[in-house]
gemmi code that builds the backbone of each chain (N, CA, C; Angstrom):
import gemmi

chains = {
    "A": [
        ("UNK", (0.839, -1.196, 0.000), (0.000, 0.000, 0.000), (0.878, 1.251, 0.000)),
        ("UNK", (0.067, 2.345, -0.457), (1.273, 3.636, -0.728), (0.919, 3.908, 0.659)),
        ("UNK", (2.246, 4.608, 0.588), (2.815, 5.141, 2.382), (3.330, 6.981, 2.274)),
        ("UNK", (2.556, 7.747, 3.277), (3.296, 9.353, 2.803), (4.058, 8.913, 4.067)),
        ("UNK", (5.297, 10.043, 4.643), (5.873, 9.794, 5.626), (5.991, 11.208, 5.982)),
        ("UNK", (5.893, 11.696, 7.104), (5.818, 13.363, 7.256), (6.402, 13.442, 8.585)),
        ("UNK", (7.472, 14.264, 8.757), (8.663, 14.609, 10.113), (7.503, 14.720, 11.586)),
        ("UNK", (7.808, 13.858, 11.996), (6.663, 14.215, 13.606), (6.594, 15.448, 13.965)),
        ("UNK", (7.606, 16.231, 14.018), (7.517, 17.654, 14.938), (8.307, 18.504, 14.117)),
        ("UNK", (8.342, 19.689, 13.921), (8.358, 21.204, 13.444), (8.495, 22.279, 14.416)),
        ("UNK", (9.091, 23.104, 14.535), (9.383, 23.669, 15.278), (9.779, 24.770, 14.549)),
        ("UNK", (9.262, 26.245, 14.933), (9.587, 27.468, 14.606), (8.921, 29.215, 15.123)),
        ("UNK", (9.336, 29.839, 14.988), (9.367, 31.151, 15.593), (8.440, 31.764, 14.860)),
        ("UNK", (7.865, 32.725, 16.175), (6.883, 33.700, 15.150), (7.707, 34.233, 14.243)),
        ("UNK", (6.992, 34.440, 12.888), (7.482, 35.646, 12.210), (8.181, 34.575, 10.964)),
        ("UNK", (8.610, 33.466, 11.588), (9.671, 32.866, 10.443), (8.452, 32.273, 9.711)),
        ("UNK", (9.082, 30.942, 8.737), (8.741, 30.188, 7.803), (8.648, 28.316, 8.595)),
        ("UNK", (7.548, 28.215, 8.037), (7.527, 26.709, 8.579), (7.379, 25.690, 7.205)),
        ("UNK", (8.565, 25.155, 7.124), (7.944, 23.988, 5.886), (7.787, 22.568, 6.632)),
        ("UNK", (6.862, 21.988, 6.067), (6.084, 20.548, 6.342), (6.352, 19.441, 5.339)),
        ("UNK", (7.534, 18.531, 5.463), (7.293, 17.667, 4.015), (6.188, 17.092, 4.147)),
        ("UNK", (6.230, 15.628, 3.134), (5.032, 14.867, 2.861), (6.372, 14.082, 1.577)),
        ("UNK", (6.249, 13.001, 2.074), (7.579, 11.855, 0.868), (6.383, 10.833, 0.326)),
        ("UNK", (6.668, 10.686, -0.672), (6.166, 9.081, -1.107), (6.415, 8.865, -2.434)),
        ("UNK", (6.537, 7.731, -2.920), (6.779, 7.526, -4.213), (6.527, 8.127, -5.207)),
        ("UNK", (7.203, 8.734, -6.015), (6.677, 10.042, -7.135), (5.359, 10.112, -6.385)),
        ("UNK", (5.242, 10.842, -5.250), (4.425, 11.383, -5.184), (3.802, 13.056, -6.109)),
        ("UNK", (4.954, 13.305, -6.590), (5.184, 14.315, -7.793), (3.718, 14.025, -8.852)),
        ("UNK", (3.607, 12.803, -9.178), (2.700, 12.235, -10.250), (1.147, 12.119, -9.528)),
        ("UNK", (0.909, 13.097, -7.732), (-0.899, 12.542, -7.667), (-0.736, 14.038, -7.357)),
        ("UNK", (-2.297, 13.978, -6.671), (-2.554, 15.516, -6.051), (-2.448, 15.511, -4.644)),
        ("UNK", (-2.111, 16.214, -3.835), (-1.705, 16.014, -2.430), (-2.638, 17.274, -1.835)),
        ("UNK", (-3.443, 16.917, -0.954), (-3.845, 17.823, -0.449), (-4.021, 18.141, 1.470)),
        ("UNK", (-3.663, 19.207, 2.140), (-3.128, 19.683, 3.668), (-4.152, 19.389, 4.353)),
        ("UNK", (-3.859, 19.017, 5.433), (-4.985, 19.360, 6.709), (-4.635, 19.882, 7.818)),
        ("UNK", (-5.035, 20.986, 8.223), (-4.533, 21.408, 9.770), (-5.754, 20.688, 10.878)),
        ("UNK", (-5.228, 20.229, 12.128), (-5.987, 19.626, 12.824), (-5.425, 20.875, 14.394)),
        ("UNK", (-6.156, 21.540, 14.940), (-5.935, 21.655, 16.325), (-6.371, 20.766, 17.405)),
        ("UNK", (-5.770, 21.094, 18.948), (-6.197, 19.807, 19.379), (-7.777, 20.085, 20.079)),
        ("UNK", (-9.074, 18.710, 19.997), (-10.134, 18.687, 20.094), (-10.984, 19.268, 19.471)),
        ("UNK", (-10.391, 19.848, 18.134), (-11.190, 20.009, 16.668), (-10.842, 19.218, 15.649)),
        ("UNK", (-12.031, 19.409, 15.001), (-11.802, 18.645, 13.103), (-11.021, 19.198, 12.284)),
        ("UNK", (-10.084, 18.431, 11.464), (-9.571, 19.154, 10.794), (-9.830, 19.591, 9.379)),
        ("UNK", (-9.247, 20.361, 9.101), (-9.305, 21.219, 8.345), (-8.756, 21.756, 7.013)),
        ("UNK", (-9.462, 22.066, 5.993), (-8.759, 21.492, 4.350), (-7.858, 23.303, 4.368)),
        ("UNK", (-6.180, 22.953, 4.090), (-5.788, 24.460, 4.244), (-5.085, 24.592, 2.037)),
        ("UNK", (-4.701, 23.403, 1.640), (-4.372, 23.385, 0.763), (-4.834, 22.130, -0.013)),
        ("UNK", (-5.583, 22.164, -1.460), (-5.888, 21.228, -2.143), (-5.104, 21.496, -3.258)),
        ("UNK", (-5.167, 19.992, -3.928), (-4.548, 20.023, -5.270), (-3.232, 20.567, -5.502)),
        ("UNK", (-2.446, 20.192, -4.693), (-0.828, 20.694, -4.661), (-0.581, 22.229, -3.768)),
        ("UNK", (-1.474, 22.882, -4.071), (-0.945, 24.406, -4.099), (-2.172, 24.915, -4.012)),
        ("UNK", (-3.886, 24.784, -4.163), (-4.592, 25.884, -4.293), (-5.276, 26.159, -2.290)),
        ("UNK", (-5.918, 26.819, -2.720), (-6.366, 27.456, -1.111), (-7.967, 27.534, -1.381)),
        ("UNK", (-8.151, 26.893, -0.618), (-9.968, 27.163, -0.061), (-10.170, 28.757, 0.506)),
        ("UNK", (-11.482, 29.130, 0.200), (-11.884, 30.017, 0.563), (-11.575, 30.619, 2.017)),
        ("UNK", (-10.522, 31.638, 2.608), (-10.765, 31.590, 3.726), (-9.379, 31.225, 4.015)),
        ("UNK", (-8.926, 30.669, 3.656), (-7.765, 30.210, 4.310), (-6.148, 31.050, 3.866)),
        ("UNK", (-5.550, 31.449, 5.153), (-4.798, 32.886, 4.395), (-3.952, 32.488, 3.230)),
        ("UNK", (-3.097, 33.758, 2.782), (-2.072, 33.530, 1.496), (-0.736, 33.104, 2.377)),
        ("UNK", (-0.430, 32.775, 3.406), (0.180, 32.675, 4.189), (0.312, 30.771, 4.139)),
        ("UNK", (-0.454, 30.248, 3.322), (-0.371, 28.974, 3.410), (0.010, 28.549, 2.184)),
        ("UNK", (0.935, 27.517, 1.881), (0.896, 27.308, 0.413), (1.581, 26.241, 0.002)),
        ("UNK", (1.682, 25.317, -1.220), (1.867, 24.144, -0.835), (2.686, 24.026, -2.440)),
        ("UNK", (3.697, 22.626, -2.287), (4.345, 22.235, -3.522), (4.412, 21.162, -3.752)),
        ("UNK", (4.934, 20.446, -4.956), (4.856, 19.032, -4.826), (5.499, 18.734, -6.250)),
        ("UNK", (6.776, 17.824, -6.070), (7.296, 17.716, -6.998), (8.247, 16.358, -6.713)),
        ("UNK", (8.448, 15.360, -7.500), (9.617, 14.276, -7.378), (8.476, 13.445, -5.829)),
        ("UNK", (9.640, 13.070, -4.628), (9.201, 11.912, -3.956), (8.347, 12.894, -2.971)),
        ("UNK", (8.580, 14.124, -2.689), (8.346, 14.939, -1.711), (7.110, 16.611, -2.036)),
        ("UNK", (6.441, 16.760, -1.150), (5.579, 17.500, -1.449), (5.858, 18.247, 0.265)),
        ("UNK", (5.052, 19.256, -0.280), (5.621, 20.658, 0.968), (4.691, 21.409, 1.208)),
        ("UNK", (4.030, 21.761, 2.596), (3.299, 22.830, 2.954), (4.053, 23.800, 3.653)),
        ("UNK", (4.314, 24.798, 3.124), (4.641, 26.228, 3.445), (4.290, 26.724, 4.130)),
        ("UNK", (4.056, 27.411, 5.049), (3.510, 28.378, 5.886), (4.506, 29.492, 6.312)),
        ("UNK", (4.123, 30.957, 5.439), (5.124, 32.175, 5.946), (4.296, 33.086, 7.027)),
        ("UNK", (5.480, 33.966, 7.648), (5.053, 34.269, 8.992), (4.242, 33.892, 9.719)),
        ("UNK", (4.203, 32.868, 10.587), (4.399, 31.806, 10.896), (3.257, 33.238, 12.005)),
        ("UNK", (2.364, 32.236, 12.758), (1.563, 32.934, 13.525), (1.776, 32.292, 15.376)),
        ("UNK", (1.113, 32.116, 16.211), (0.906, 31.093, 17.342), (-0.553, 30.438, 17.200)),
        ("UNK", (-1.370, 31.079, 16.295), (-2.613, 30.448, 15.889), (-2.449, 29.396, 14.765)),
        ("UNK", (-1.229, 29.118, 14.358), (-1.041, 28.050, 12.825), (-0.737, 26.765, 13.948)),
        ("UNK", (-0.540, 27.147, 15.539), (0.389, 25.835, 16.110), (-0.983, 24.999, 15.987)),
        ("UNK", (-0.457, 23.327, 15.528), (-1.629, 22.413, 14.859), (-0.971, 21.449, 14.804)),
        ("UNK", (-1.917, 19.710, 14.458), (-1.384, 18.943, 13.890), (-1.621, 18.978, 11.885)),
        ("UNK", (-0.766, 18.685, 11.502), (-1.083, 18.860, 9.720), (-0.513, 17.876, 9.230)),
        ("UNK", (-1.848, 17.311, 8.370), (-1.907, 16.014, 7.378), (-1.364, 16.077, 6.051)),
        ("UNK", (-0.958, 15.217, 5.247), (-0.908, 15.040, 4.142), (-2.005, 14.211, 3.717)),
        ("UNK", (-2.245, 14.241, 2.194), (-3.496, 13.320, 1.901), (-3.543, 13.109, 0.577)),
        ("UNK", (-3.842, 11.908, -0.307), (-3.646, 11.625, -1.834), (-4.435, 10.572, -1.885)),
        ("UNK", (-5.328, 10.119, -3.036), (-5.868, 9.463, -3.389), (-4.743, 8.483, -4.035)),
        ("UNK", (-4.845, 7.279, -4.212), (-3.698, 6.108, -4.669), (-4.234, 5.256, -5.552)),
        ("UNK", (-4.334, 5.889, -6.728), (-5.501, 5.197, -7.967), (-5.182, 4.110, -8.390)),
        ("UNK", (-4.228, 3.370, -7.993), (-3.682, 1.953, -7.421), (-4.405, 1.186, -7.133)),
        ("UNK", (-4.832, 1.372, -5.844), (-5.863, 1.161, -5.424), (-7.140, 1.482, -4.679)),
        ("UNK", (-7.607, 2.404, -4.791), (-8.677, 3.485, -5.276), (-9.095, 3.624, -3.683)),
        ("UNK", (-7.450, 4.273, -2.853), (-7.883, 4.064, -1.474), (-7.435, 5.572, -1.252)),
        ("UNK", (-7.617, 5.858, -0.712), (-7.430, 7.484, 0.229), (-6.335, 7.158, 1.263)),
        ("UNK", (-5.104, 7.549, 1.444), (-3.686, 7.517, 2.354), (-3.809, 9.068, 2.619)),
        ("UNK", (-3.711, 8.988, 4.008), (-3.313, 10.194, 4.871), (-1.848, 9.901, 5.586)),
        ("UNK", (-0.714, 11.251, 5.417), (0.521, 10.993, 6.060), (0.341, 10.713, 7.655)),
        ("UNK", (1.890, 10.738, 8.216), (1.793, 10.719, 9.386), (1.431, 11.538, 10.641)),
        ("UNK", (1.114, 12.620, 9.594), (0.922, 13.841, 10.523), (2.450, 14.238, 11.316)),
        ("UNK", (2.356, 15.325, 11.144), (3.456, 16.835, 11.687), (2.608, 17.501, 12.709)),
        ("UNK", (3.594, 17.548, 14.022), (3.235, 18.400, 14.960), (3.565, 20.514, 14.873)),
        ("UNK", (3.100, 21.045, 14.887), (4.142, 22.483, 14.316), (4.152, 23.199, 15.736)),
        ("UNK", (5.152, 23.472, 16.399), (5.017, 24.092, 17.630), (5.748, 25.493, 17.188)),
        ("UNK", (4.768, 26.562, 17.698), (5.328, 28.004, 17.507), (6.189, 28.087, 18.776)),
        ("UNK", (7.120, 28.763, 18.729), (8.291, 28.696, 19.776), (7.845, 30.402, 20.641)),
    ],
    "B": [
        ("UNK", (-25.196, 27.071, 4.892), (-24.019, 27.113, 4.584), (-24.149, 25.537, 4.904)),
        ("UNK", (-22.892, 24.909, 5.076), (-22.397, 23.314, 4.758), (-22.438, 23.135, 6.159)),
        ("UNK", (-23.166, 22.033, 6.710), (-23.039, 21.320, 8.164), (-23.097, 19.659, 7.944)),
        ("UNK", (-22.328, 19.582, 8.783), (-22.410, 18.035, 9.065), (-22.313, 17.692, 10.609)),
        ("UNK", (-23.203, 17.506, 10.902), (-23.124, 16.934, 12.316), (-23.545, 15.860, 12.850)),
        ("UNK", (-22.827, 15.366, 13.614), (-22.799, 14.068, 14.024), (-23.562, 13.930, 15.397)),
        ("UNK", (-23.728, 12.185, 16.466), (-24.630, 11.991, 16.936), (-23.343, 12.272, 18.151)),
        ("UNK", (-23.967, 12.326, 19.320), (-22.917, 12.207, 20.668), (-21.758, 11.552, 21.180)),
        ("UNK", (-20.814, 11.552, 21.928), (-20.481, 10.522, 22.693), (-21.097, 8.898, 23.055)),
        ("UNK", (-20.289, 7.987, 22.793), (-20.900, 6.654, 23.108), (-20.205, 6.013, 24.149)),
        ("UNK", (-20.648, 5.598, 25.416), (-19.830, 4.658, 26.223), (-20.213, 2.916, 25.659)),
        ("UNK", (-19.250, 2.066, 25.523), (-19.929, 0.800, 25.047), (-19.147, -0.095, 25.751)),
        ("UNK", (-19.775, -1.213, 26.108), (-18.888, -2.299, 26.569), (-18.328, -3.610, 25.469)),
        ("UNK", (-17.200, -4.020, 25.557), (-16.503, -4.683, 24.011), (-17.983, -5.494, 24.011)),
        ("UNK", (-17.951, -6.515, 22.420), (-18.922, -6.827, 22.071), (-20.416, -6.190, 21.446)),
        ("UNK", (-20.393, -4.865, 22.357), (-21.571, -4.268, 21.842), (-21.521, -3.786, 20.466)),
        ("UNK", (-22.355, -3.134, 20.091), (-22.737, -2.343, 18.771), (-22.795, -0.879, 19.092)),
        ("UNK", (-22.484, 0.059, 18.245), (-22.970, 1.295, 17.931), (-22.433, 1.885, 16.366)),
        ("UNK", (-23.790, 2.884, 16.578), (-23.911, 3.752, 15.518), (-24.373, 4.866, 15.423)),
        ("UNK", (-23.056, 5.553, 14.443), (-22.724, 6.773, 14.766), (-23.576, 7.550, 13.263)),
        ("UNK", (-23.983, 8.542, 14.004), (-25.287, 8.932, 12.877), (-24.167, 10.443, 11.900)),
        ("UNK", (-24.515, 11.240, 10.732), (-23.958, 12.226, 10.178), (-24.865, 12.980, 9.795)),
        ("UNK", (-25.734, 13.749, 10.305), (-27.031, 14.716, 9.252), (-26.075, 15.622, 8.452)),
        ("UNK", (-26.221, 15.791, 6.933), (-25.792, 16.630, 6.411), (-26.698, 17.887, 6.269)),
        ("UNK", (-26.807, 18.823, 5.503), (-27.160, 20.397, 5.351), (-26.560, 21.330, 4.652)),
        ("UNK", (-27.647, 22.023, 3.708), (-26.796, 23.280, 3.445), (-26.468, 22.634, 1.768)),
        ("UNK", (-26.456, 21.703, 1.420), (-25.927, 21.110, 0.139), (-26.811, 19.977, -0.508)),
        ("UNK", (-27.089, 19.541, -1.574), (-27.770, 18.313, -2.155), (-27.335, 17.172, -1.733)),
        ("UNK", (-27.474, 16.668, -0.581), (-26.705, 15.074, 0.138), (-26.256, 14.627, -1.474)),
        ("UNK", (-27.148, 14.005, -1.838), (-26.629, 12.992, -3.072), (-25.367, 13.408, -4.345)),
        ("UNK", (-24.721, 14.662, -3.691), (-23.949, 15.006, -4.700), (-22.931, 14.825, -4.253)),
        ("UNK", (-22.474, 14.574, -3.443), (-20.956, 14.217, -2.660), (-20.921, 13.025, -1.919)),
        ("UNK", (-19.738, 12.060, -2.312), (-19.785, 11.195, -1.507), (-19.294, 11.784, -0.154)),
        ("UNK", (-19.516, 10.827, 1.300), (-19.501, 10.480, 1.991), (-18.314, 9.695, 2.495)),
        ("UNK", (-17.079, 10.244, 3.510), (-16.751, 9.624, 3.921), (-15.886, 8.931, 5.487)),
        ("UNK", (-15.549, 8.274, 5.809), (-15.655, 8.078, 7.320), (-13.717, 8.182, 7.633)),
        ("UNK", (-13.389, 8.745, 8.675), (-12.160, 8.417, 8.841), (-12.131, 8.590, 10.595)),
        ("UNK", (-11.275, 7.707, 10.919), (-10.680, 7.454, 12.426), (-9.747, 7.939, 13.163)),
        ("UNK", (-9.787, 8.029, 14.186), (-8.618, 8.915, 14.974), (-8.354, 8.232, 16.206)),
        ("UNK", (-7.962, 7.482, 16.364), (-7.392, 6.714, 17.722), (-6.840, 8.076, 18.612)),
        ("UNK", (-6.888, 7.717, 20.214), (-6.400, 8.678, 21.043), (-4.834, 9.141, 21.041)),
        ("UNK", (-4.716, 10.215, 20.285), (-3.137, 10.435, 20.291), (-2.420, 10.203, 18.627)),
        ("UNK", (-3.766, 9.375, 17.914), (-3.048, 8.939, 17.040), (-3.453, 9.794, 15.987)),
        ("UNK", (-2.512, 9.401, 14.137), (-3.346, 10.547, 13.674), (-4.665, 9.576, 12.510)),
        ("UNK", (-4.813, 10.406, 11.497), (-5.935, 10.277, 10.644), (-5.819, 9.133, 9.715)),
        ("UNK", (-7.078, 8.154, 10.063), (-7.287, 6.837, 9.161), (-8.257, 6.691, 8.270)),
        ("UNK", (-8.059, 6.725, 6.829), (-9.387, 6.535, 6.477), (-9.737, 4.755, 6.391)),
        ("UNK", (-10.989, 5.318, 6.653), (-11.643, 4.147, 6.739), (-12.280, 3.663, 5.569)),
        ("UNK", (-12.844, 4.438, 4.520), (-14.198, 4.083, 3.346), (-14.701, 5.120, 3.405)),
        ("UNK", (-15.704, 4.931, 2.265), (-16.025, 5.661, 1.867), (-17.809, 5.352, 1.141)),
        ("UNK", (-19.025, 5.819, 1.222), (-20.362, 5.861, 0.312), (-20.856, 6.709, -0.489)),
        ("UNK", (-21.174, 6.037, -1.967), (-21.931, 6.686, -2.639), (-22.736, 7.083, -2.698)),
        ("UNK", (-23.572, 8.247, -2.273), (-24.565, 8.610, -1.540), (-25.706, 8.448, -3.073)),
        ("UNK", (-25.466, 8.490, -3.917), (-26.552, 7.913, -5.280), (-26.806, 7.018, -5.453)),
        ("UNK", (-25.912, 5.550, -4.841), (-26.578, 4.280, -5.128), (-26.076, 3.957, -3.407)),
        ("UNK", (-25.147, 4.201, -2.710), (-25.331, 3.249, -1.571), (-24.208, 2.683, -1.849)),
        ("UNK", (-23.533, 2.274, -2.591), (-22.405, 1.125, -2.829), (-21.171, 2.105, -1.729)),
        ("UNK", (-20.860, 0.835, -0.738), (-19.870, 1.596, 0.156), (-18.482, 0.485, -0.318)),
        ("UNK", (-17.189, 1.804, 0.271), (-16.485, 0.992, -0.419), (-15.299, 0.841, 0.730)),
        ("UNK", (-15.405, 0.004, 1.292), (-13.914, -0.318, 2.620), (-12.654, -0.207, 2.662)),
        ("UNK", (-11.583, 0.285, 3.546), (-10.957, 0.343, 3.481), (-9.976, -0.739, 4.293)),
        ("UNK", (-8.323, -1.242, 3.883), (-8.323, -2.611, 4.644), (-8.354, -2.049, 5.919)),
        ("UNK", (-8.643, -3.218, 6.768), (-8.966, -3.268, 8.233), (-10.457, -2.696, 8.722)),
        ("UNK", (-11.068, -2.583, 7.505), (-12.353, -2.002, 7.778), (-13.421, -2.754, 7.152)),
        ("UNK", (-13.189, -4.075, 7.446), (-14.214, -5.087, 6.502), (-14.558, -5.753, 7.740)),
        ("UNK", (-15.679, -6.213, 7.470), (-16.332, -7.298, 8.116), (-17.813, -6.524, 9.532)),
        ("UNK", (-16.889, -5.956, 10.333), (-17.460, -5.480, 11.517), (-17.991, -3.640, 11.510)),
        ("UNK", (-17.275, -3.098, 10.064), (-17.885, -2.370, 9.965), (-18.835, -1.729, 8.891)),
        ("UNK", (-19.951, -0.882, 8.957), (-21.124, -0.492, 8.076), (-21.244, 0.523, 7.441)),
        ("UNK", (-21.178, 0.875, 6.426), (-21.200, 2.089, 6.606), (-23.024, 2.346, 5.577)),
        ("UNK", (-24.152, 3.370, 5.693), (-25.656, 2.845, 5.387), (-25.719, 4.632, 4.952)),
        ("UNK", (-27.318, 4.769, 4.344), (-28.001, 5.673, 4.149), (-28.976, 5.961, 4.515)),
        ("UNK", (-29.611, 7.242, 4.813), (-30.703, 7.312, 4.954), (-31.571, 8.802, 3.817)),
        ("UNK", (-30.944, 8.729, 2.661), (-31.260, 10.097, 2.372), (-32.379, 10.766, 1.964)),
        ("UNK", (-33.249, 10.382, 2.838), (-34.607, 11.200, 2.809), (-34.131, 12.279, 4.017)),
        ("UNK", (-33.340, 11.654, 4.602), (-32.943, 12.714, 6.222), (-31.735, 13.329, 5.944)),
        ("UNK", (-31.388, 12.913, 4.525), (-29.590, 13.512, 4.574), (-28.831, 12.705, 5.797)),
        ("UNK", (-28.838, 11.929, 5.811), (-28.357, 11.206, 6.657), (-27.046, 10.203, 6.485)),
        ("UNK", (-25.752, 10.232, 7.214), (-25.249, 8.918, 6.688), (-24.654, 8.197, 8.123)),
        ("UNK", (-24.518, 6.898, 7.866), (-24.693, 6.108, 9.243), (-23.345, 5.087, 9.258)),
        ("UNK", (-22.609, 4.971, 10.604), (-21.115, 4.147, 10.970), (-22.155, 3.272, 11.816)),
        ("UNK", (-22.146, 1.904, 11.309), (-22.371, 0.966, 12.511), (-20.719, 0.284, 12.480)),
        ("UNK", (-20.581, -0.044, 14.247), (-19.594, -0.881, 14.292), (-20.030, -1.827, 15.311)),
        ("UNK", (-19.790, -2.841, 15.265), (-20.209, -4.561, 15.575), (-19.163, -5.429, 16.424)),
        ("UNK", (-19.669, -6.181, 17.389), (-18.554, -6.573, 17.970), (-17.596, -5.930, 18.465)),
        ("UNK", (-17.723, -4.461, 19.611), (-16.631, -3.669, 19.579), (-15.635, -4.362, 20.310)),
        ("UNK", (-14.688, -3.656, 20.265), (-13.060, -4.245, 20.717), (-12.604, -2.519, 21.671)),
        ("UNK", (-11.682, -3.195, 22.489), (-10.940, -1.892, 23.287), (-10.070, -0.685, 22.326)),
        ("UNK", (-9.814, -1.842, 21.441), (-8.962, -0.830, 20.131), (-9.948, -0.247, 19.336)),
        ("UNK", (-10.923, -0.353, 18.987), (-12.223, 0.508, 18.504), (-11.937, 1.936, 19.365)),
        ("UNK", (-11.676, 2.345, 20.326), (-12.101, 3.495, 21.227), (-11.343, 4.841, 20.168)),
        ("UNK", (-12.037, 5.632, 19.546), (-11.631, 6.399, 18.745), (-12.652, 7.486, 18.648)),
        ("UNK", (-12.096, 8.737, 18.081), (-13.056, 9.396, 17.512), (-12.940, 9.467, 15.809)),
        ("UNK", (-14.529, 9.086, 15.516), (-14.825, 8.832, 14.377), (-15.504, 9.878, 13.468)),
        ("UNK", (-14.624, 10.673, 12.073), (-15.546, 11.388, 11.552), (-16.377, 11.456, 10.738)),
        ("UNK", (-17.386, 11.850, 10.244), (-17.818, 11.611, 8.702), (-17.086, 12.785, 8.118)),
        ("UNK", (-16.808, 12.767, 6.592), (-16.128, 13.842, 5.378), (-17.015, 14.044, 4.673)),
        ("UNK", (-17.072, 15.097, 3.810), (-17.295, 15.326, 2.690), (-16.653, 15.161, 1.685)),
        ("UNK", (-17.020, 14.515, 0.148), (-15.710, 14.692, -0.655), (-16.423, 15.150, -2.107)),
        ("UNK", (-16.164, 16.359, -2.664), (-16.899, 16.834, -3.946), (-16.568, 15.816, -4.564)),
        ("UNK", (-17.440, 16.239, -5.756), (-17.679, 15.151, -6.858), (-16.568, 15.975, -7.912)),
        ("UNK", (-15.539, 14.524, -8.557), (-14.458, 14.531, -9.463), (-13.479, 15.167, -8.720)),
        ("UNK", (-13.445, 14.833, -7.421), (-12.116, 15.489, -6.442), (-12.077, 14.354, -5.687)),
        ("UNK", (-10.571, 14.825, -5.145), (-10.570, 13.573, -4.029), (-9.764, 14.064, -2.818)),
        ("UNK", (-10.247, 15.403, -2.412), (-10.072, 15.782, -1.158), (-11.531, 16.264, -0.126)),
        ("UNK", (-11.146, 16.002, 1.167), (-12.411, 16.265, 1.936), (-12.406, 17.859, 2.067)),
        ("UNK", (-13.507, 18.289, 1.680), (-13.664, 19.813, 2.143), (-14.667, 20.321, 3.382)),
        ("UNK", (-15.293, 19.209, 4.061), (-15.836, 19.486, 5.343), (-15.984, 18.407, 5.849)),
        ("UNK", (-15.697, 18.715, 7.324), (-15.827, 17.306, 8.492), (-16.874, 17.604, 9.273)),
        ("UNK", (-17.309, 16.259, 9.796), (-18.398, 16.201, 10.740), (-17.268, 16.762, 12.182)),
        ("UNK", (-17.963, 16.979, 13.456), (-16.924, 17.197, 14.426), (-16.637, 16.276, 15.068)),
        ("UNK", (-17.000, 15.049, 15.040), (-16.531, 13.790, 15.387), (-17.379, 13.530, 16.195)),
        ("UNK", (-17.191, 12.102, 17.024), (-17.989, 11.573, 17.478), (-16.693, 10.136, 18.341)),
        ("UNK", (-17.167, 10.684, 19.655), (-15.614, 9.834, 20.681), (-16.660, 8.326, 21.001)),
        ("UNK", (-16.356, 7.223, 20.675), (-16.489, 5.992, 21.107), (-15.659, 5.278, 21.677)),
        ("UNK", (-15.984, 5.089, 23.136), (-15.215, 4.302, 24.090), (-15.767, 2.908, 24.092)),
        ("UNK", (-14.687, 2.073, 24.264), (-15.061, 0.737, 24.542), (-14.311, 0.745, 26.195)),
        ("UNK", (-15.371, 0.259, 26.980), (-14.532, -0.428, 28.017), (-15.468, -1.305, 28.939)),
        ("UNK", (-15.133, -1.999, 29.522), (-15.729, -2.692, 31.060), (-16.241, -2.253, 31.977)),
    ],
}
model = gemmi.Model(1)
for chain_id, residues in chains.items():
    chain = gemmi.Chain(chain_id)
    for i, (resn, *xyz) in enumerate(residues, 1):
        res = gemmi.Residue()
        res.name, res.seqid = resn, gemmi.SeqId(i, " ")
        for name, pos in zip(("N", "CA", "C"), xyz):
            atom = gemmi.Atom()
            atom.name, atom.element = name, gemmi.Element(name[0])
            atom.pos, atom.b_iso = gemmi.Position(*pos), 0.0
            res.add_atom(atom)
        chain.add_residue(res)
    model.add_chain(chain)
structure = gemmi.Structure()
structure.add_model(model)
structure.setup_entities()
């Protein structure tokens, strides 16, 4: 079964830049799309389809995806972004839905 | 606007049954599938399957065969998690998704729904 693999914990300062991988096999070749989860809420769609943004959700979020590895961005970095955040791809393989391991992001 | 909300908290003892209800709102139920994903305590996001809310055909994900259901009701907008035979490892919170049609990301969650198994 396809596998994403995403760094447990993140760590960064207001004001800076937070990147989030997301690895998996040319994962370059599906669509990958973000989830921010806080804790004892649902989470939440921040980037679909590689790079686009749902309504609502700042320019401050933004996402890439190219070769084994795909990336959620997040500039100036807030204490309201601190979250857990998913990766997510459909695997037309076998027509199953894989969510990564989830990334912790702690604002420092 | 888009709601999905789900039924309460469940206390259950292993063996039992429950089922976890999803009223949708705000949108044509039958135009988006439906789908369920898991969250063990601490742990992160599983999907489980997924229903076609136009014919019903649900479609499992592994480790999600046998003991679990996933049903319709869409005269109520309704979509329904039975799970059977619970186990201590069942104890999760369970969500329903939304997933537009010719996409394959969720763009709204139910707020979950915590099922404990214990003694």
């Amino acid at each position: 079964s396809y596998v994403l693999t995403q760094p447990p914990s993140v760590s960064v300062a207001p004001g800076q830049t937070a990147r989030i991988t997301c690895g998996g096999n040319n994962i370059g070749s599906k669509s990958v799309h973000w989830y921010q989860q806080k804790p004892g809420q649902a989470p939440v769609l921040v980037v679909y389809d590689d790079s686009d943004r749902p309504s609502g959700i700042p320019e401050r979020f933004s996402g890439s995806n190219s070769g084994n590895t795909a990336t959620l961005t997040i500039s100036r970095v807030e204490a309201g972004d601190e979250a857990d955040y998913y990766c997510q791809v459909w695997d037309s393989s076998s027509d199953l839905y894989v969510f990564g391991t989830g990334t912790k992001v702690t604002v420092l | 606007q888009v709601q999905l909300v789900q039924s309460g908290s469940e206390l259950k003892k292993p063996g039992a049954s429950v089922k976890v209800s999803c009223k949708a709102s705000g949108y044509t139920f039958t135009s988006y599938a439906m789908n369920w994903v898991r969250q063990a305590p601490g742990q992160g996001l599983e999907w489980m399957g997924w229903i076609n809310t136009n014919t019903g055909n649900p479609t499992y994900a592994q480790g999600f065969t046998g003991r679990f259901v996933f049903s319709l009701d869409t005269s109520v907008s309704t979509a329904y998690l039975q799970i059977s035979s619970l186990k201590a490892e069942d104890t999760a919170v369970y969500y329903c998704a939304r997933v537009p049609s010719h996409k394959r990301n969720i763009d709204y969650w139910g707020q979950g729904t915590l099922v404990t198994v214990s003694s």
